[in-house]
Structures are given as C-alpha cells and as structure tokens.
BAPAVO-664017 format. One record per residue: residue number from 1; residue in one letter; x, y, z of N, C-alpha, C, O, CB in turn. Coordinates in pm, 1 decimal. Glycine has a CB too. Example, Ala and Ser with C-alpha at 12.3 -4.5 7.8 and 13.67 -1.06 7.14 Angstrom:
BEGIN
(1 'A' (1319.0 -569.0 780.0) (1230.0 -450.0 780.0) (1320.0 -330.0 780.0) (1423.6 -331.9 846.5) (1130.8 -447.3 904.6))
(2 'S' (1285.0 -225.0 708.0) (1367.0 -106.0 714.0) (1290.0 3.0 787.0) (1340.9 113.8 803.9) (1408.4 -59.8 572.5))
end
This chain:
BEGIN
(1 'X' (-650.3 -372.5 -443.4) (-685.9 -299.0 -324.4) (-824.1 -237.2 -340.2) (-907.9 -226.7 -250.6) (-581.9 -191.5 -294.6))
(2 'X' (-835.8 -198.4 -464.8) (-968.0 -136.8 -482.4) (-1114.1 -222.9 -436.7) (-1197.9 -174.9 -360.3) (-971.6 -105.4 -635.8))
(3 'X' (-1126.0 -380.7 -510.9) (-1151.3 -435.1 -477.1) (-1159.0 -511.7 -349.8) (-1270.7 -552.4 -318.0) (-1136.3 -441.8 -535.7))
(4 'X' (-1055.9 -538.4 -270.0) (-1096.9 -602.1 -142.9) (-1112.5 -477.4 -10.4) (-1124.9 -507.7 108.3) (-970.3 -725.8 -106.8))
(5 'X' (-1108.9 -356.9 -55.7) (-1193.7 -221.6 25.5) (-1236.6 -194.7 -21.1) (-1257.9 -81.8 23.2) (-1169.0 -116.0 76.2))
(6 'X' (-1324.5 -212.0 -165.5) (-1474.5 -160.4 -212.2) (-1431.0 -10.8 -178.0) (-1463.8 30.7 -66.8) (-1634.3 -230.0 -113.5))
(7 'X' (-1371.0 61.0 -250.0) (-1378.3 184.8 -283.2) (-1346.6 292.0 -435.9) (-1427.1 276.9 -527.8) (-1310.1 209.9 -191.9))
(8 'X' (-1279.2 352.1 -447.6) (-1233.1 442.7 -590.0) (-1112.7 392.9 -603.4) (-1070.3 303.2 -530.6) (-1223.8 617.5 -586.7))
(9 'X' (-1040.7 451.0 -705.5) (-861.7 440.5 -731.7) (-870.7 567.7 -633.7) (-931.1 563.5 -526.5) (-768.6 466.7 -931.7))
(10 'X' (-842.2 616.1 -654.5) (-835.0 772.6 -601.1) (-795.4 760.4 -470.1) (-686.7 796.1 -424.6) (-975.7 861.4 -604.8))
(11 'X' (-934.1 681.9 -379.1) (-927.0 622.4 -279.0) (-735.6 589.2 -243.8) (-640.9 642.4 -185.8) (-1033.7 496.3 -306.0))
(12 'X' (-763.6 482.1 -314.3) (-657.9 397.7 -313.5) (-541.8 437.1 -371.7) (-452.2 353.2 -363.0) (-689.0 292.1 -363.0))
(13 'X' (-511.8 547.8 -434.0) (-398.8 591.0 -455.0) (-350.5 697.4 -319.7) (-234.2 730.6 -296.7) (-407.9 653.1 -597.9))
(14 'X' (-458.0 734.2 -249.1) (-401.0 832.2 -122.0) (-398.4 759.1 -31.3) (-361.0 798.8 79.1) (-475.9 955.7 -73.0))
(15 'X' (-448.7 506.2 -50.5) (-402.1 450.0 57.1) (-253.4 450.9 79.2) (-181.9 445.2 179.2) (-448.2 330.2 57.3))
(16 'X' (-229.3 461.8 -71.2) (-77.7 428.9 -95.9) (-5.0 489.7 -63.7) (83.6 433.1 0.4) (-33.5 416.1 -195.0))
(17 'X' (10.0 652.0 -85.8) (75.7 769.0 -66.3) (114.3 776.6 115.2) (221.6 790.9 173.8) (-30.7 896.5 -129.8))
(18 'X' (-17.1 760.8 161.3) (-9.9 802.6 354.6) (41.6 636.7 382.7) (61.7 607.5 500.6) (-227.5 859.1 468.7))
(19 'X' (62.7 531.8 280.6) (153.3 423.5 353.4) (252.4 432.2 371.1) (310.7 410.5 477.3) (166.1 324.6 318.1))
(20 'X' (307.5 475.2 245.0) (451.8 575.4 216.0) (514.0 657.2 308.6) (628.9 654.2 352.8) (432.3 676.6 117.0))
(21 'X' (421.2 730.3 331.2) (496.8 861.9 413.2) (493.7 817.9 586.3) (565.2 849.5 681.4) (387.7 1038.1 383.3))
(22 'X' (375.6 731.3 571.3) (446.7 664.0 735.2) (501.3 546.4 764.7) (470.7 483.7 866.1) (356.7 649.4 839.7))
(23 'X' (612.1 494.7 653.2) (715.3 451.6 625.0) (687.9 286.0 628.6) (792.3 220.9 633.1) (816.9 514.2 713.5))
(24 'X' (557.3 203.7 627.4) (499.2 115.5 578.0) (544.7 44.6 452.3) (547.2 -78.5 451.6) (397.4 159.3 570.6))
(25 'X' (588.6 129.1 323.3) (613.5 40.4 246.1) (703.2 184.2 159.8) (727.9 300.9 190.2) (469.7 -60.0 181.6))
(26 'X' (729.8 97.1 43.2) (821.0 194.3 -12.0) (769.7 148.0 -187.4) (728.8 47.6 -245.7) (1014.9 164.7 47.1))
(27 'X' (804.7 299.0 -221.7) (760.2 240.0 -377.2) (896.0 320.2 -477.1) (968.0 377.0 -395.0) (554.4 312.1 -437.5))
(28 'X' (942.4 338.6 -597.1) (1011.4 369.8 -709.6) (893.3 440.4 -796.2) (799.4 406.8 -868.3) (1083.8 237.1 -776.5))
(29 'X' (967.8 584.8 -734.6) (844.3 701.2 -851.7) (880.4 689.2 -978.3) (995.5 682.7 -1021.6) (848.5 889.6 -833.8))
(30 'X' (764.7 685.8 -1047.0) (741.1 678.0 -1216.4) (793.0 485.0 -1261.3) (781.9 437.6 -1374.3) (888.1 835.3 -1317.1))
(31 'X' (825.6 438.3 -1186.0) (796.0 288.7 -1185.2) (687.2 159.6 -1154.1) (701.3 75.8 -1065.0) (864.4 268.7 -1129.0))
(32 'X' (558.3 168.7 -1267.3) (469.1 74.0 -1239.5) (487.7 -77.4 -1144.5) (578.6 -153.9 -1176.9) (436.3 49.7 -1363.9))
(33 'X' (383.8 -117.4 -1011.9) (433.8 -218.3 -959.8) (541.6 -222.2 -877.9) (606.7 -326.4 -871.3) (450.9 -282.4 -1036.7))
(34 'X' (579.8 -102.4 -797.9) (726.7 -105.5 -772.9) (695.9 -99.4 -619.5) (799.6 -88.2 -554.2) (830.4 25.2 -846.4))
(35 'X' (572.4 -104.0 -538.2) (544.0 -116.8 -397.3) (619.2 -209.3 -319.1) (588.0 -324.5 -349.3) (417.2 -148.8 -380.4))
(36 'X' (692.3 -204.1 -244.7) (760.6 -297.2 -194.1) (689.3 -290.7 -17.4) (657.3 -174.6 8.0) (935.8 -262.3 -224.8))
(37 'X' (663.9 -376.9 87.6) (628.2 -367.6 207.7) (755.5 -377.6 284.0) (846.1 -460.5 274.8) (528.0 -462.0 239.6))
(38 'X' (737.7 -245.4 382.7) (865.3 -294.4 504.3) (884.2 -312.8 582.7) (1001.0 -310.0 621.3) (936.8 -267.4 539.3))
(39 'X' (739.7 -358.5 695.4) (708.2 -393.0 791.1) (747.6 -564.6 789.3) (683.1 -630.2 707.5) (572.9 -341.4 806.9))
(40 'X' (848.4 -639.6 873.9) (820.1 -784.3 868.9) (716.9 -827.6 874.2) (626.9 -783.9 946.0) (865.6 -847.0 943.0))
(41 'X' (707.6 -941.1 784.4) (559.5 -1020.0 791.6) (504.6 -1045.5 905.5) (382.2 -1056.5 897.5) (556.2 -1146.9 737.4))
(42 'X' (578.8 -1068.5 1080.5) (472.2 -1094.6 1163.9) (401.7 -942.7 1242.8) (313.4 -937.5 1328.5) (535.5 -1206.2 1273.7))
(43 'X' (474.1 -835.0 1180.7) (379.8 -719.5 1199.6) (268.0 -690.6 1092.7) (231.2 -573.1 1094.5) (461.8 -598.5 1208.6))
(44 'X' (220.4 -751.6 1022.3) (108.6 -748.7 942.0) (-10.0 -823.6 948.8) (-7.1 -946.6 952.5) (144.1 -766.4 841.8))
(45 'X' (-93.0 -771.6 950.2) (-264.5 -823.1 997.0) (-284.1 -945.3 868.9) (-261.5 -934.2 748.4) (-423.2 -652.9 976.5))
(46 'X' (-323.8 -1037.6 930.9) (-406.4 -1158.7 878.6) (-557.1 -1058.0 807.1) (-647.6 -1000.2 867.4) (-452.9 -1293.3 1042.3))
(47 'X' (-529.2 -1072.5 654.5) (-666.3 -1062.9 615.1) (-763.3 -1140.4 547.5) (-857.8 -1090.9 486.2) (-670.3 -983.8 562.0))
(48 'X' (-737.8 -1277.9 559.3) (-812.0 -1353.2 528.1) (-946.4 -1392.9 650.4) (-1032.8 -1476.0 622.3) (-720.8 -1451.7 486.1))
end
C-alpha cells in the first residue's frame, strides 16, 4: 500500500485503521497479515 500511494507507513497504518472502523475490511489484533476485505468484489474499484 505504501508503495502504490507513494506515501509513509504511518500514512498507511491510519489507511487501515479508518478502513476498519467504517467496516470495509476487518483485521485480528496482534495478528500479522490478518486484513481480510468485506465489501464483495463487484463493490471494489478497478485499480489497474
């Protein structure tokens, strides 16, 4: 993520957090890798 928005971790750890809390995806606290998405795939933007 850092990479394909050219920004900080930091950045990108408060993308993660406000995805979370507006119920976008879900993650397992103190579990590395554990992001799961919960929007069906045809509600998600093409980013290629």
């Amino acid at each position: 993520m850092q990479r394909y928005f050219r920004t900080s971790p930091p950045t990108v750890h408060s993308m993660v957090v406000r995805l979370e809390q507006c119920g976008f995806i879900h993650r397992v606290p103190g579990q590395a890798r554990s992001i799961r998405v919960v929007l069906p795939p045809e509600q998600l933007p093409n980013l290629e």
